[in-house]
NUTIPA-706240 format. One record per residue (C-alpha): residue number from 1; residue in three letters; x, y, z. Coordinates in pm, 1 decimal. Layout:
<recs>
   pos   code          X          Y          Z
   NUM    ALA          X          Y          Z
...
</recs>
This chain:
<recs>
   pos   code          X          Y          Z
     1    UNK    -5683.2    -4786.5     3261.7
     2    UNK    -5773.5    -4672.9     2907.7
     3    UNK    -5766.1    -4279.8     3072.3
     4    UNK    -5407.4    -4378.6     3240.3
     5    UNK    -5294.2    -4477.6     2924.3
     6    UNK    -5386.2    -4184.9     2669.2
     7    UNK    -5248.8    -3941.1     2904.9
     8    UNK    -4945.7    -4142.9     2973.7
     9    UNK    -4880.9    -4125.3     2549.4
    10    UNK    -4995.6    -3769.9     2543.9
    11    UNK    -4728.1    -3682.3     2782.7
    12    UNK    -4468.2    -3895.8     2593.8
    13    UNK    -4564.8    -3735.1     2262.3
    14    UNK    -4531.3    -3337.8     2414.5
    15    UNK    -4148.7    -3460.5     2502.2
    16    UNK    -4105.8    -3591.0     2234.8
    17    UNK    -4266.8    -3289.2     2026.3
    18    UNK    -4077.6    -3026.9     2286.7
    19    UNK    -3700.6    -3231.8     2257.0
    20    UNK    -3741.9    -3206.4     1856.2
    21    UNK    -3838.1    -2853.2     1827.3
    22    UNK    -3594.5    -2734.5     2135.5
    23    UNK    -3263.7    -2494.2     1961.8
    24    UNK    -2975.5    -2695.4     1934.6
    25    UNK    -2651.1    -2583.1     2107.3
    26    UNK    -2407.3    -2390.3     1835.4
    27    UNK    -2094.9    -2561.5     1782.9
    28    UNK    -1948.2    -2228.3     1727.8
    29    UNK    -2020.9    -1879.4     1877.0
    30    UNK    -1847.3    -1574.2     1771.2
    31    UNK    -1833.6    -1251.4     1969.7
    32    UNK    -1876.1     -920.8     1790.3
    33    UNK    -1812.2     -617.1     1981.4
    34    UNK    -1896.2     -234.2     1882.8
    35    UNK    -1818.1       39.9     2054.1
    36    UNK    -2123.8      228.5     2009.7
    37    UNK    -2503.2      190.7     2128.8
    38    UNK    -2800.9      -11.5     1964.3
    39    UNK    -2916.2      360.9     1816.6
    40    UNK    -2558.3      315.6     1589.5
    41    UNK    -2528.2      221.1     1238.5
    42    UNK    -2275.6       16.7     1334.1
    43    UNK    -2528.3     -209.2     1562.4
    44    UNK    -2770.8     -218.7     1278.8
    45    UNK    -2536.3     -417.3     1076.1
    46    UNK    -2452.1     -642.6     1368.1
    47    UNK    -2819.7     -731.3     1406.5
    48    UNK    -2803.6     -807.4     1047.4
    49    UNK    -2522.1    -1019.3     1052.6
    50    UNK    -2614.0    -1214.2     1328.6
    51    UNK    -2957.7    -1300.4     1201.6
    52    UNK    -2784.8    -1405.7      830.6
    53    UNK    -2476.5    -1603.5     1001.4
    54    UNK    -2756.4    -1799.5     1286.5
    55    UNK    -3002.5    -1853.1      986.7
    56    UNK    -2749.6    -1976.1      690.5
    57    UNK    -2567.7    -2215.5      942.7
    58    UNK    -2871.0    -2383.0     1090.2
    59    UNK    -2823.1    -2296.1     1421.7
    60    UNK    -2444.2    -2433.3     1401.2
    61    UNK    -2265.1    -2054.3     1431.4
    62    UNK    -2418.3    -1800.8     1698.8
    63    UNK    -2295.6    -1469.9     1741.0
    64    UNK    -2262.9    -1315.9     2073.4
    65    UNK    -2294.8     -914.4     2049.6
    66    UNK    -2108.7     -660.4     2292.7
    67    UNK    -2220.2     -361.5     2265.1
    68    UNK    -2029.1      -49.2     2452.2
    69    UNK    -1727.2     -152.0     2625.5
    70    UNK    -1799.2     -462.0     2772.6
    71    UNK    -1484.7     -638.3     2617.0
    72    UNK    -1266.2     -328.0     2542.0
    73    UNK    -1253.2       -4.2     2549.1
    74    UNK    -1034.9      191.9     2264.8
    75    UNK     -922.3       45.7     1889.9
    76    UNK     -589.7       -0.3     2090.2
    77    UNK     -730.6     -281.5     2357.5
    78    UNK     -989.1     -411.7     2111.9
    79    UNK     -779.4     -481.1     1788.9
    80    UNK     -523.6     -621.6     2050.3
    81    UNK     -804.2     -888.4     2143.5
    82    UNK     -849.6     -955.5     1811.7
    83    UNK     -547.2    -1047.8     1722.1
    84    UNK     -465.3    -1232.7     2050.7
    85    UNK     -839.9    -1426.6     2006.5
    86    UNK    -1008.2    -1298.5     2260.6
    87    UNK    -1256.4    -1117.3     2038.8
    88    UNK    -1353.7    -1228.9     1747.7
    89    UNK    -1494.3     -918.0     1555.8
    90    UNK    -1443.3     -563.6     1624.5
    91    UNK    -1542.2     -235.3     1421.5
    92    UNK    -1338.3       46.6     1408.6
    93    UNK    -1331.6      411.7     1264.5
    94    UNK    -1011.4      460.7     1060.8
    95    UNK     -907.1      651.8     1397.3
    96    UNK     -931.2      372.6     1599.6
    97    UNK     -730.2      158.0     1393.6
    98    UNK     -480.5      450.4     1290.9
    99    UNK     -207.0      333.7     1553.8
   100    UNK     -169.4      -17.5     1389.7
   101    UNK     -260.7       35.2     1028.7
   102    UNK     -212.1      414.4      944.1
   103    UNK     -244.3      406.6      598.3
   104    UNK     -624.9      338.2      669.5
   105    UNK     -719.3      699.1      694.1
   106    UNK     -733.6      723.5      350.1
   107    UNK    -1063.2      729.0      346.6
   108    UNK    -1030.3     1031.9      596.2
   109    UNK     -881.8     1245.3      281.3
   110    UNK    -1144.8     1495.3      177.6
   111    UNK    -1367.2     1562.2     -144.4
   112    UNK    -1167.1     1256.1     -350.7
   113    UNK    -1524.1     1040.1     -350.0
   114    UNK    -1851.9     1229.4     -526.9
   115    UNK    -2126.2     1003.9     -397.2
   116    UNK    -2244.6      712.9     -222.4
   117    UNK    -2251.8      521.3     -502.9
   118    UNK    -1915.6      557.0     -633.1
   119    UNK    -1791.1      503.4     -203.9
   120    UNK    -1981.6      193.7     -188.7
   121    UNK    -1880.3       49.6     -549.2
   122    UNK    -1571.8      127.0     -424.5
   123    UNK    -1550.3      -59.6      -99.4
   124    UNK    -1764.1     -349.9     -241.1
   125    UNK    -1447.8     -394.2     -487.9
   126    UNK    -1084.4     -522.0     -505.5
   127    UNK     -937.2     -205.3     -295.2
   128    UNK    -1107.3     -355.0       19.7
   129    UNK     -936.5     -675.5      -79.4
   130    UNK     -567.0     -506.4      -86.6
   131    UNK     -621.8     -350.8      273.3
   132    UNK     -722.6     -687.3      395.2
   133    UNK     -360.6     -805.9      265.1
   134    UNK     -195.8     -549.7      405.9
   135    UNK     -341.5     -551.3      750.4
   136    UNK     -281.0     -928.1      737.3
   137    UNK      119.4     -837.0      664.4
   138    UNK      174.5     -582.2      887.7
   139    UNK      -19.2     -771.6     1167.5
   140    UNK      148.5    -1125.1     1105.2
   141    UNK     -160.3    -1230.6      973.4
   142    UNK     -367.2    -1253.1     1269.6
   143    UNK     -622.9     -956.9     1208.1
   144    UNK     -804.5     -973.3      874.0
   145    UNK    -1028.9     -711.1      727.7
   146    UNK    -1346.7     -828.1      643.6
   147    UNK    -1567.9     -555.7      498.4
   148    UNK    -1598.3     -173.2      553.2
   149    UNK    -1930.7      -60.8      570.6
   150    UNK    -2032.3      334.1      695.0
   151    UNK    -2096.6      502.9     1010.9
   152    UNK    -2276.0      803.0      997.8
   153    UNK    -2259.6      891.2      653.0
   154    UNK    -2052.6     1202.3      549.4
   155    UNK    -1864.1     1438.0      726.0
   156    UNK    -1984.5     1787.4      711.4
   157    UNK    -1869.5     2096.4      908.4
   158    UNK    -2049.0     2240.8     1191.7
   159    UNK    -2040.3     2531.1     1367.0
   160    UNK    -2184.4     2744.6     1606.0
   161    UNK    -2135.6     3102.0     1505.5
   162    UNK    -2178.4     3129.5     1131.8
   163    UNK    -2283.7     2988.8      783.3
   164    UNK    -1976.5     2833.2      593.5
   165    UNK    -1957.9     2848.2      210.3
   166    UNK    -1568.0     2878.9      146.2
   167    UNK    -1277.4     2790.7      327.9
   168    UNK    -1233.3     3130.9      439.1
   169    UNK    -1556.2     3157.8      641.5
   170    UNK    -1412.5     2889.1      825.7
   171    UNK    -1111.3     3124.9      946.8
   172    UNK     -996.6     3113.7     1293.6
   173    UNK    -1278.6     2867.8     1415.4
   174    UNK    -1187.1     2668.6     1683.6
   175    UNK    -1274.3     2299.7     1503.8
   176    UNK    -1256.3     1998.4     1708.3
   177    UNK    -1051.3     1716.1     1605.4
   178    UNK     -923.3     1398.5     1733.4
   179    UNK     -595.6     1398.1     1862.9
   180    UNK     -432.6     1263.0     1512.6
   181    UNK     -212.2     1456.2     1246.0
   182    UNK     -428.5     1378.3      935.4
   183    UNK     -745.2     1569.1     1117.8
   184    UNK     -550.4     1844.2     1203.9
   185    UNK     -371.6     1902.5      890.1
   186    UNK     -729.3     1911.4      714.5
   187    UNK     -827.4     2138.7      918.7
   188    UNK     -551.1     2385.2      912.3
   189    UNK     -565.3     2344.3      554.7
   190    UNK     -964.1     2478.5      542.2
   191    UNK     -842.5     2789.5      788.5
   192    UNK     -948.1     2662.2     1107.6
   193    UNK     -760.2     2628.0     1434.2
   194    UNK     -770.8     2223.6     1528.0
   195    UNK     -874.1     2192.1     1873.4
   196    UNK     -846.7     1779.2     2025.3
   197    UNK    -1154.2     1699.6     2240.1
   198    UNK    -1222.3     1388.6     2359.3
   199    UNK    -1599.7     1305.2     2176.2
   200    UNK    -1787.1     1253.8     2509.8
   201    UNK    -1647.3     1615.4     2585.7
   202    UNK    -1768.2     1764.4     2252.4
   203    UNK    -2105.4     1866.4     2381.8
   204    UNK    -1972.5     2056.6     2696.9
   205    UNK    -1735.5     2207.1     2512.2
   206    UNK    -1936.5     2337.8     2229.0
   207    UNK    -2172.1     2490.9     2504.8
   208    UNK    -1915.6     2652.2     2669.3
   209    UNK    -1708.1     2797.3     2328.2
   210    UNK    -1386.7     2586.8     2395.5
   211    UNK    -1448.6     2421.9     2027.5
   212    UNK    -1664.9     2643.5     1790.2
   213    UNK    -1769.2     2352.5     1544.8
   214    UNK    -1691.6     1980.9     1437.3
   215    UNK    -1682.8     1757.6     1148.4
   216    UNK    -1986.3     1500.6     1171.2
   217    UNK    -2247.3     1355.2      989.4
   218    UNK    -2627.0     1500.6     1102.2
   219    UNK    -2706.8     1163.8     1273.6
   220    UNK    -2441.3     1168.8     1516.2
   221    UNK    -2509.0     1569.2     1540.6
   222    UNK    -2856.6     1478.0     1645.0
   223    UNK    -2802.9     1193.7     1839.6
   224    UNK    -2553.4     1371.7     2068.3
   225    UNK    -2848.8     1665.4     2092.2
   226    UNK    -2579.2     1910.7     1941.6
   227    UNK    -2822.0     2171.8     1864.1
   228    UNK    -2886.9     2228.3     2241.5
   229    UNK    -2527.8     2319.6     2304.4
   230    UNK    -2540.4     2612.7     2021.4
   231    UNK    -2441.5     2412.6     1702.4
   232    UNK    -2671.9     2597.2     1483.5
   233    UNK    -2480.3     2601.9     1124.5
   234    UNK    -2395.3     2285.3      904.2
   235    UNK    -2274.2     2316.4      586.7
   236    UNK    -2323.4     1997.9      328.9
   237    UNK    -1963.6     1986.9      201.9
   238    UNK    -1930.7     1604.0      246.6
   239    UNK    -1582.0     1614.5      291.7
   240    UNK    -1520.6     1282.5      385.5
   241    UNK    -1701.8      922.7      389.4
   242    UNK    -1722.6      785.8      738.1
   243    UNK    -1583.5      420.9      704.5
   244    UNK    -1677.3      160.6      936.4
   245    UNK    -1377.7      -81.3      910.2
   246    UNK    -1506.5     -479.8     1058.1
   247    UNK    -1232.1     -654.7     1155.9
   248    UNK    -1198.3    -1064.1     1280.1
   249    UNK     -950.7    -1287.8     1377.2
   250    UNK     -774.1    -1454.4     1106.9
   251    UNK     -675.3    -1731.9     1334.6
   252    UNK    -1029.2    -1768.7     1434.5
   253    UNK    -1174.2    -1745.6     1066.1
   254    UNK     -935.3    -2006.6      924.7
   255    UNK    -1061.5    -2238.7     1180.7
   256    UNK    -1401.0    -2254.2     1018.8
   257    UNK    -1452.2    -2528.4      763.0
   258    UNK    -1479.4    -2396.7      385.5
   259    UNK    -1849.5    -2420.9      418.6
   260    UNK    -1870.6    -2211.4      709.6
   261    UNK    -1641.0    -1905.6      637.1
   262    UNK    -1876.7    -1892.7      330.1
   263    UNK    -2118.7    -1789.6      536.6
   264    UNK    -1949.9    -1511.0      746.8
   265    UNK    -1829.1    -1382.7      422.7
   266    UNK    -2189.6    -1363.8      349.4
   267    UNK    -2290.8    -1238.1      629.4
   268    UNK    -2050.5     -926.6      615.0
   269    UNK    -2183.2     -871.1      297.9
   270    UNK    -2517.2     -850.6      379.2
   271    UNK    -2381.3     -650.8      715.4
   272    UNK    -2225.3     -404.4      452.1
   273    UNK    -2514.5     -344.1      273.0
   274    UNK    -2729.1     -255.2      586.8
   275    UNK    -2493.6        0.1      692.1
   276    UNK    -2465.5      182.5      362.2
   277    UNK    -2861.7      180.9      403.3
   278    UNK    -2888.5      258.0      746.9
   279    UNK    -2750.7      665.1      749.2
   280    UNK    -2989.8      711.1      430.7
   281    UNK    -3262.0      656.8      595.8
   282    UNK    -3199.4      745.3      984.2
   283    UNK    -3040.0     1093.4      834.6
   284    UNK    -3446.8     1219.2      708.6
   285    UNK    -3572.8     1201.6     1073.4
   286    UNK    -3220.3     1381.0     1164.5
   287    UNK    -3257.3     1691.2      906.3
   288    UNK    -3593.7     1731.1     1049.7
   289    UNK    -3529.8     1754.7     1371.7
   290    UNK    -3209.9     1958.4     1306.2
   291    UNK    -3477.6     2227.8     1113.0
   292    UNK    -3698.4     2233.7     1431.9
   293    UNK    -3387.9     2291.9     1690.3
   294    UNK    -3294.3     2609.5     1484.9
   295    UNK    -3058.5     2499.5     1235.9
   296    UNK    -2959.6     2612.1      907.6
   297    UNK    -2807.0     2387.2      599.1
   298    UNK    -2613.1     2519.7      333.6
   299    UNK    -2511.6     2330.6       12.1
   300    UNK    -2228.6     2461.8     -153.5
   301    UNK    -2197.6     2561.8     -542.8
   302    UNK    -1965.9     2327.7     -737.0
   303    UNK    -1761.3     2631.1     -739.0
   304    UNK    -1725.8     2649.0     -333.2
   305    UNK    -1660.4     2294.7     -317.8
   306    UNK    -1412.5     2374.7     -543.6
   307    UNK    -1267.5     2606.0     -336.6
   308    UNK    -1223.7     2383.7      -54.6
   309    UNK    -1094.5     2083.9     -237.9
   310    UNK     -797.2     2314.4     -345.0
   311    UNK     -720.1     2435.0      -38.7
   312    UNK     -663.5     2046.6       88.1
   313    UNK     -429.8     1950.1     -218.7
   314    UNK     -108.9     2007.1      -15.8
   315    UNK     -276.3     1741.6      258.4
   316    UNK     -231.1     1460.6      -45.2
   317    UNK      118.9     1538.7      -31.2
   318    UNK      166.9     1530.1      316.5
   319    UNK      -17.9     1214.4      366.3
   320    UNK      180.4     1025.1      100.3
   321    UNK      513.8     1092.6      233.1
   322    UNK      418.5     1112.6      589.3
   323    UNK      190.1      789.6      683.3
   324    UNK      350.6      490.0      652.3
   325    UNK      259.0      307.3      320.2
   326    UNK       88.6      609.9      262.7
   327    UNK      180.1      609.6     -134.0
   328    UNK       82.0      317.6     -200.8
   329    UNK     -244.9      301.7      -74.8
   330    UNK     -308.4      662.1     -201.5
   331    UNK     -222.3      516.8     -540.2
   332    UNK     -469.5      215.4     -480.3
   333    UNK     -719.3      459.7     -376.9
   334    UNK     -742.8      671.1     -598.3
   335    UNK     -737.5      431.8     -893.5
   336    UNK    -1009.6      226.8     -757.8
   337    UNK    -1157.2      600.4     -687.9
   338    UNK    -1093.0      689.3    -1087.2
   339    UNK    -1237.8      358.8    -1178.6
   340    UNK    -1585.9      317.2     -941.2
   341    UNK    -1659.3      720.2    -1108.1
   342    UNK    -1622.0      559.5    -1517.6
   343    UNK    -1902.8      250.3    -1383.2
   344    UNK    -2166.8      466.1    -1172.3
   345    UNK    -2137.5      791.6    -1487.4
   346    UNK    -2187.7      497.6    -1730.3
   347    UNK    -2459.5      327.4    -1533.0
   348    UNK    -2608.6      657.6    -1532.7
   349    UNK    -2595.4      728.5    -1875.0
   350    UNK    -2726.6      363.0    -1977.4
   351    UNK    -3006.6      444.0    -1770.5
   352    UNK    -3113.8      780.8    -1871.4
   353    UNK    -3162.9      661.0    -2252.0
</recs>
């Protein structure tokens, strides 16, 4: 009886033990879709967020990740389920997002950023903020801009057939480019000849000399085994900072409590901050590897760079009265630009004495 007994409360206590510890159902799950693979910068900073946003809500938020093109397929269909609510986060290149909010590709225009720390003091400031009104405007406020992070670092030129220190070594290469006017007006500003490929066609067409370079950062060059379709030179011009714009719902964000969207604006700061880190440290193994496969990296003289920021000056022009609202957010830009430069030199000089 006594035997009966103990096991009878043992087996009470283990259910009770098992329905206490046992994760509670979220009252809220968001879905996050990328675009990209879990190799991407762009799914490091999901994983990120989706650890803070489970963790700081107690279980009461999940986050549901898509990655590839589960939900969608193009910026086009996947900002359009954003702002319809049937996604509830999406990241985009400034390409992806060009068709609805053009004036984004600012951050396409080359050489006006010197670092990564005056890019991220940038984004981490007030001209983030403006875009997210803006978007909100010309969207009827139902796709908000929460943070833009990076996605791949810097965009350098690449090419198969020689080293590139000036514009004019770039002369008559076949570059490829998106199909977009701001990436071919760069490029027929440097010398080269824009050529649209679709990016799952780059590495066929590099092979077989239809495109004769690109414009990428080394960890998508060495992800996408470039090397063993010819790419061979890569010059570290850093023309351009590879934005990773995160987008959400506005309907569905102003449906959280107070507490809660305090949270997911926490967690897409801490989501920021991995994918700043992320490129740093995934581009090592990616030089490396690009040394074995045969490659060769210049760095051009201040004087080169020079060379190839002046031959892009008549692209400012052409973006401010072309792209719509382009002025404006050029102006933004390049104050917050101006300003981010005057805090990282004096940060620098505070910490050198």
């Amino acid at each position: 009886m006594l035997k009966h007994l103990m096991k009878t409360l043992l087996v009470a206590s283990s259910l009770v033990m098992a329905a206490t510890t046992l994760p509670h159902a979220a009252d809220i799950t968001l879905r996050a879709t990328a675009n990209s693979n879990e190799n991407d910068e762009d799914y490091d900073g999901l994983v990120v967020f989706k650890n803070y946003i489970e963790n700081a809500s107690n279980g009461a938020i999940a986050v549901e990740l898509f990655i590839g093109t589960q939900l969608c397929a193009t910026g086009e269909e996947c900002l359009q389920g954003v702002g319809d609510g049937s996604i509830d986060i999406y990241i985009s290149t400034s390409g992806g997002a060009a068709g609805l909010f053009p004036y984004i590709q600012v951050l396409d225009l080359p050489y006006l950023m010197s670092d990564d720390r005056v890019a991220e003091t940038v984004l981490e400031g007030d001209f983030t903020r403006k875009l997210r009104d803006m978007a909100l405007e010309d969207s009827n406020n139902t796709i908000r801009l929460m943070t833009i992070g990076n996605t791949g670092g810097w965009r350098n030129y690449a090419n198969t057939r020689r080293t590139v220190k000036t514009p004019a070594d770039l002369n008559g290469l076949k570059m490829r480019t998106v199909p977009a006017d701001l990436p071919q007006k760069i490029t027929t500003a440097v010398g080269a000849a824009p050529t649209p490929i679709p990016w799952p066609e780059l590495f066929t067409s590099l092979q077989t000399g239809v495109v004769e370079g690109t414009a990428n950062g080394i960890t998508d060059i060495m992800s996408m085994k470039f090397p063993d379709a010819g790419l061979k030179y890569l010059t570290l011009d850093g023309h351009s900072y590879m934005g990773a714009f995160w987008w959400m719902s506005n309907n569905r964000f102003l449906e959280l409590s107070e507490d809660q969207r305090k949270i997911v604006i926490d967690g897409f700061a801490a989501l920021q901050q991995a994918t700043f880190a992320s490129p740093k440290r995934k581009e090592i193994g990616a030089y490396a590897d690009f040394a074995k496969a045969g490659g060769e990296v210049y760095v051009p003289t201040d004087a080169e760079k020079a060379e190839f920021k002046a031959a892009v000056e008549p692209v400012f022009e052409w973006f401010k009265a072309n792209v719509t609202r382009g002025q404006e957010v050029f102006d933004l830009f390049g104050a917050a630009v101006s300003e981010a430069q005057k805090t990282v030199d004096a940060e620098r000089a505070a910490d050198i004495n």
